[in-house]
C-alpha positions in Angstrom: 0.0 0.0 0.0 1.3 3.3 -1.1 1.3 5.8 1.9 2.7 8.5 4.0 2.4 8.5 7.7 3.4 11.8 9.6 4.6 11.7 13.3 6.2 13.4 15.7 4.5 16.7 16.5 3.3 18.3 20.1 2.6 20.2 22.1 6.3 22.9 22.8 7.6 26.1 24.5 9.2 28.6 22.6 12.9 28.5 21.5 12.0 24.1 22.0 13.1 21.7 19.1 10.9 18.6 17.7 11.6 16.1 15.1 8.5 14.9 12.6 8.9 12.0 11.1 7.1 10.5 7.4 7.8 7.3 6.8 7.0 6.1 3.4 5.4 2.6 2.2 5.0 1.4 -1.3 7.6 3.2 -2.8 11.8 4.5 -2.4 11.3 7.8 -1.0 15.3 8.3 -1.8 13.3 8.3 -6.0 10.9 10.6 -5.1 10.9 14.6 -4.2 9.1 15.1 -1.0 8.3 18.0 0.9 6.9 19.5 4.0 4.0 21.8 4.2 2.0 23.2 7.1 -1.2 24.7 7.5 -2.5 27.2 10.2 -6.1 27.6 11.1 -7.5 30.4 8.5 -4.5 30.0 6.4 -3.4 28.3 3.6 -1.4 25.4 3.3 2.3 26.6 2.9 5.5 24.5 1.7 8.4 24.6 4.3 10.6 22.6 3.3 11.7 19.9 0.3 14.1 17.5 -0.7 14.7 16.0 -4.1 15.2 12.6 -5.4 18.5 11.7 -6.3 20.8 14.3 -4.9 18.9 15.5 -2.1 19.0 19.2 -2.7 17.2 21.3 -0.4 14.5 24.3 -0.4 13.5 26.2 2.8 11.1 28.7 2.8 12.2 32.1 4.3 11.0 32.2 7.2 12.5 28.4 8.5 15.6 28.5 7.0 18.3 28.0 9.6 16.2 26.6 12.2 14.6 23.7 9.7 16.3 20.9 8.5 14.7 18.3 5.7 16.3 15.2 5.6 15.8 11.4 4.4 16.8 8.1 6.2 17.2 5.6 3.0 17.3 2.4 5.5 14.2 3.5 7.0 12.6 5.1 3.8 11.9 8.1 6.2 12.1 11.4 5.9 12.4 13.9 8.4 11.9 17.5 9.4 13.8 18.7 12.1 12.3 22.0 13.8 14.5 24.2 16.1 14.4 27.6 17.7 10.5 27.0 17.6 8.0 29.9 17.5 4.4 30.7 18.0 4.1 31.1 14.5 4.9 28.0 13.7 2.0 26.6 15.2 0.3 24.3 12.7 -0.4 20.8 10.8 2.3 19.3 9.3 2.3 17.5 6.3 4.3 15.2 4.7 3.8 15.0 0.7 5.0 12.9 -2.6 5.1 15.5 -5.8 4.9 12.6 -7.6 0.6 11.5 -8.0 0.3 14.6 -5.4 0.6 11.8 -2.9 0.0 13.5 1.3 0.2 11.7 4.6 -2.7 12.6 7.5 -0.4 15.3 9.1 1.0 15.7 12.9 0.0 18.8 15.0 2.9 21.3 15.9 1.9 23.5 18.9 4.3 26.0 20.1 3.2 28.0 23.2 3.8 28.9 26.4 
């Protein structure tokens, strides 16, 4: 079965890290471009981060880069997003997607408050 399953996110203070996690099923994410996205109440869904197949380059949208890494775990066809320096306005639902077929996992709730 060809899937995406998000995990990882909480409930944080600000200036805390967190680690989500989208392990992939069905396919080699390492052939595959994938990419983070989040989406606040009232807003609309926003790409953070991605990471492409092959190579693995890397694209950060302005306001996370330097405190957001995107990276994959071949052995555990995983790929990761790892958030630090958290703020409130980063508060929102993560998701985890596949450009390829448009393919997105269920998201993982990122809280940061104090």
């Amino acid at each position: 079965q060809v899937q995406l399953v998000e995990s990882g996110g909480g409930l944080v203070q600000p200036g805390d890290s967190l680690r989500l996690s989208c392990a992939a099923s069905g396919f080699i994410v390492s052939d595959q471009t994938m990419s983070w996205h989040r989406q606040a109440p009232g807003k609309e869904r926003e790409m953070v981060a991605s990471i492409t197949k092959g190579s693995g380059s890397t694209i950060y949208r302005d306001s996370v880069r330097g405190r957001f890494t995107i990276s994959r775990d071949n052995a555990k066809n995983t790929v990761y997003l790892q958030m630090n320096n958290l703020k409130p306005e980063d508060t929102a639902m993560y998701y985890c997607r596949r450009y390829d077929n448009d393919l997105w996992g269920q998201g993982t709730q990122v809280t940061v408050s104090s």
